[in-house]
Each structure stands twice: as C-alpha cells, then as structure tokens.
N, C-alpha and C positions, 0 to 999 in steps of 0.2 A: 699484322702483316701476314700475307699469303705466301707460299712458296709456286714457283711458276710452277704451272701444270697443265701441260696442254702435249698436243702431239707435234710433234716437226713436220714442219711442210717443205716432201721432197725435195761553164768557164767565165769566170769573173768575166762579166762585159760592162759599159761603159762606167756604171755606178760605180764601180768595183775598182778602175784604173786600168785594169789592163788587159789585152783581148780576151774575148771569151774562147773559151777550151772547147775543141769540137767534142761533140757527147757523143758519148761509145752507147750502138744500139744495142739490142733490141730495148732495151727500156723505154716504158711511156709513162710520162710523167703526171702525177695525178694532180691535178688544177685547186684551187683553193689553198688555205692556213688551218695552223692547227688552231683547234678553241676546248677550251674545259668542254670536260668528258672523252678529248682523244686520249689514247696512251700513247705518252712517249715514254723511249727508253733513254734513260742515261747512263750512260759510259763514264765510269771513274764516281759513281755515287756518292762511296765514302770518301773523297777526297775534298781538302777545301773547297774548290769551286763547286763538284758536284752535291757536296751537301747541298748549300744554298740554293742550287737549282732544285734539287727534287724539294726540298722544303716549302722554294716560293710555288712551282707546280703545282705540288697538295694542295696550297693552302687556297687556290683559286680553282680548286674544282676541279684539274686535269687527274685520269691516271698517268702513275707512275710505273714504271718493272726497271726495278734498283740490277743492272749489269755487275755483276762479284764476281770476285773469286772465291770469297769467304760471306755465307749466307749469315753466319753468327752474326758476323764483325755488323753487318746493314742491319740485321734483326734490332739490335744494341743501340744502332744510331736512332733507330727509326722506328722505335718499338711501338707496334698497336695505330699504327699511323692510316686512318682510312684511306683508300683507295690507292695503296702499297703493296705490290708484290717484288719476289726476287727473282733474278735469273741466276744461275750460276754459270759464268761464262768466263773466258777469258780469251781476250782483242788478242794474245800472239797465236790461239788454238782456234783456228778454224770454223773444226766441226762443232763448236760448242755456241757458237754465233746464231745456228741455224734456227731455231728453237725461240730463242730469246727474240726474233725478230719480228714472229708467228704476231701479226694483226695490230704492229706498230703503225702509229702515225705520219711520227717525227721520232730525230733520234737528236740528242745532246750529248759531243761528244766532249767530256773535260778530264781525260785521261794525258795524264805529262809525267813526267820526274825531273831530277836538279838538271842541270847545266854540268856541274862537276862530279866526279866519282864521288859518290855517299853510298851511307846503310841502302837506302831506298832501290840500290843499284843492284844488289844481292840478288840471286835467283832468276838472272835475267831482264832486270827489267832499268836498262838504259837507253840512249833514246833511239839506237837506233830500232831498239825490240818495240818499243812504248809508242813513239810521236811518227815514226816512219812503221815499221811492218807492222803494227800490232794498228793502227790508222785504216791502212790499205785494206787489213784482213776485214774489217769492221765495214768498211766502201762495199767490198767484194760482196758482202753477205747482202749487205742492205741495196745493192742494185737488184736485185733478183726479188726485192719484196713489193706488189704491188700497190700497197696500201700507201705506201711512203707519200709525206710531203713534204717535208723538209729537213734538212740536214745540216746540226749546227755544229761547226768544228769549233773548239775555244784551241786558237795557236797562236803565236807571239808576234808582239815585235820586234823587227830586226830581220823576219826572213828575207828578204828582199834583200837588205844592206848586210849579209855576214860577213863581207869583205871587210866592212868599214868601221872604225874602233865606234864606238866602243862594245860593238856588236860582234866583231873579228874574235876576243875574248870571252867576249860568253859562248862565242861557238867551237872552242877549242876541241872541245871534244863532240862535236859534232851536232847539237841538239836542234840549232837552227838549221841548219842540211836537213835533220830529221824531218822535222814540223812541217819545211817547206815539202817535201815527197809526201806528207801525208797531203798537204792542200792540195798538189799538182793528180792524184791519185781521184781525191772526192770531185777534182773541176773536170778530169776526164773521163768520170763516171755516168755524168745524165742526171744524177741526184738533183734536185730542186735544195742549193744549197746555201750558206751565207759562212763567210770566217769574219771573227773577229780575232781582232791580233791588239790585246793588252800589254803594257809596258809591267814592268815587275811588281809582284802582285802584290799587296796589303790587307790589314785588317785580316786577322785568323792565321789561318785556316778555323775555324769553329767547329772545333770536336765538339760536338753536342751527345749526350746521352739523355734528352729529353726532344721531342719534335718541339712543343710548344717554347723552351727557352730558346731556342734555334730560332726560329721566325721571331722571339724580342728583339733579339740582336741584330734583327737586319729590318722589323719592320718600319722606324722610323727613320731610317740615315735617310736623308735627303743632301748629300756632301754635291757639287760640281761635279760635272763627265763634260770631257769633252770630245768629238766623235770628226774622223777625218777619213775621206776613202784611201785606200792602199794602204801603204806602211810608211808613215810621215810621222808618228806622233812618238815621242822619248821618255815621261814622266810616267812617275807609278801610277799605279791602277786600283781601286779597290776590288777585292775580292766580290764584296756586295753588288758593286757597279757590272763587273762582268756578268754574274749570274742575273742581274736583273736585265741589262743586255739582252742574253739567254733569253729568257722566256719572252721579252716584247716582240724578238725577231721572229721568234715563231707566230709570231697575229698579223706580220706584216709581210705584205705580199710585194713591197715596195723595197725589201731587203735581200728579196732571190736575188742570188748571182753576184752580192755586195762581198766587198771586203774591209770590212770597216777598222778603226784602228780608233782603241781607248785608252783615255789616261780620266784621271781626276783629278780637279781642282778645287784643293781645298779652300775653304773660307768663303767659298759662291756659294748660293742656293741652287740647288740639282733638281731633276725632277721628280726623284723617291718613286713612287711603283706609277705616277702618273701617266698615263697610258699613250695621250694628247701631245705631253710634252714627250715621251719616246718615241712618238712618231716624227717630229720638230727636229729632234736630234737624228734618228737613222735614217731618212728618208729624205733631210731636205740638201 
C-alpha cells in the first residue's frame, strides 16, 4: 500500500420512484461507468461494508484510495494490497476531502454508525455528524471534481417511512433524518449517482487482517438478494450482498439516478459476483 501523494487541486427519476431532483450547476456530468483500472474512492474502507467493497474492487482490477482517518488502522486491513493507496481524510472536515478526490472516477460511499448511542458515537461521530453533514461535505467536495462518474451512497431502509414502526424506533435518535439529508444532498448535487437502501445488515462485519482471507469469505456466497425501486423492502441484508451491489452499480449505466432497495433471501440461489445476473436484478 501507497500513502496518497499527490498535490490538491485548487434526482432519483422514474427508475428510482420518485421525481428526479433538479441538478445544482455548473457541474457537467461525465458520460460512461466505472471499469477496472478507474480509481475509486471509498468512504468508510475499514468499516464492515467498506472492507468488502475495496477487497471486491482489488480483486477485479480497479484502483482503490482507502478514505481514513487512521492510515495505520487500512495499512493492517490491507496490507501490501496491489493497487491500494490511502487518503487521510475525514467526511465531517472539509478541507481534507480536497486532495483525496484528486483524479477519482467513482466514489463508494459506506460510512454510517448505530441507530442508538454507542462507543462508536464518541468523538463525534453520530448520525447527524456521520450520515447527514459528514455525507453533504463528501457531495460538496466531489461536485467540483471533473473526472466523477458515479456516486454510490450505501443508506438505509426505512428513510422514506421514519414515521412508521418499526422504522419510527430505529430513528429515535435521528439516524434515518440523517441518511435521508445525506440522499436529498447527493440528488441535488448533479452527481451521476445511485442509493441503495439495505435492511439491517448481516454477515460480519469482516475484520480481516489479511486481503486474501477477506475475499475467501465473500468469494463464494452466492445466498438470494432481492432488489426493489424506492424503499419497499424490510428483511435483513447481507453485508456481502450490499458490497457486491456496490461494485456491479458502478458497470451499470442502467442504475444512474436508481434508488434500489436490498434484502436477502436466504435458502435461494443468488447471483454470487455474476455480472449477467446483477444486471437481471438492478436494471430490470
């Protein structure tokens, strides 16, 4: 792994369910998908979902630049990992965004914390810092980059419905408020982007401290997904499913502007990294 080094440079429509968000100019939006050898970045690397995202990435040829706050903490995850650098940044600090964003493709965003006050909450980082402003600041940075093509939010289900039990509850202290301001944020941005909204996550998180046991534990699951526009769907979600989500949305030009909504079903045959059948699932 590389440390970043470089210099700083100075609305859901019909797929999606519901109107499309008019796009805040000047941004011009750059045509095509990401494909192995773009870099993306992702946001929240070391976290359950975004390990599995940067792992499955590597592991098909794309760069990576792992978004931290702690370069050790991704060094450890990801150690020696070709086509691996770090940024040291962090989504509630601005200026630290600027840098990290230098000649991105795509960005994958899977930065969240709990639903309830926890350890993880220390230091700032609840939802309104993490899923709503530390979201927006991430938007803010990445409209202003030319290169951009796509822009993957992982946010939840339920934003739509926090009124309604048993979603009212999980958003007691505010998390689905959050996640929805970070989506309303990237739809009025112009970004060429997609949210998925998983139901409560499974499987892991996978602390890995090797890349290659990382990609054992996610390269055969082939479990059921089931895939619906808006926010309709209520059962859990595998973590694996999400991030492999994640990366097929960025090859499909048929998922801009989507708001797709995931669960898993377990005991069905799924489509595992199949590319054919994730097309079958997001696009039809």
């Amino acid at each position: 792994m590389r440390p970043l080094q470089h210099r700083a440079r100075g609305a859901v429509g019909p797929a999606g369910g519901a109107p499309r968000a008019r796009r805040a100019p000047p941004r011009a939006a750059v045509a095509g998908v990401a494909a192995p050898g773009d870099l993306v970045l992702v946001a929240g690397a070391s976290g359950g979902v975004g390990q599995l995202v940067t792992a499955k990435l590597l592991d098909r040829g794309y760069r990576v630049r792992a978004l931290t706050r702690d370069p050790a903490k991704a060094a450890t995850l990801f150690s020696g990992a070709p086509g691996l650098e770090t940024a040291t940044g962090d989504t509630r600090t601005p200026p630290t965004l600027v840098a990290a964003l230098d000649g991105v493709s795509a960005i994958a965003c899977c930065t969240g914390t709990t639903a309830f006050p926890s350890a993880r909450w220390f230091g700032g980082n609840g939802p309104k810092a993490t899923d709503d402003e530390g979201v927006k600041n991430l938007v803010a940075a990445a409209a202003a980059s030319p290169s951009l093509k796509r822009f993957i939010l992982v946010s939840s289900a339920g934003v739509d419905r926090a009124d309604k039990p048993p979603y009212s509850i999980l958003n007691l202290f505010g998390v689905l408020t959050s996640k929805k301001a970070g989506e309303a944020a990237l739809l009025a941005s112009g970004i060429p982007s997609t949210l998925l909204r998983p139901g409560r996550l499974t499987d892991g998180p996978y602390t890995s401290y090797d890349l290659n046991t990382l990609l054992r534990a996610t390269g055969d699951d082939k479990r059921g997904v089931r895939v619906a526009r808006g926010d309709t769907l209520d059962g859990q979600t595998s973590r694996v499913a999400v991030a492999e989500a994640v990366v097929q949305c960025l090859t499909l030009a048929c998922t801009e502007g989507a708001a797709l909504s995931l669960e898993s079903t377990p005991g069905t045959e799924g489509p595992g990294k199949d590319a054919g059948a994730w097309e079958r699932l997001l696009c039809g």
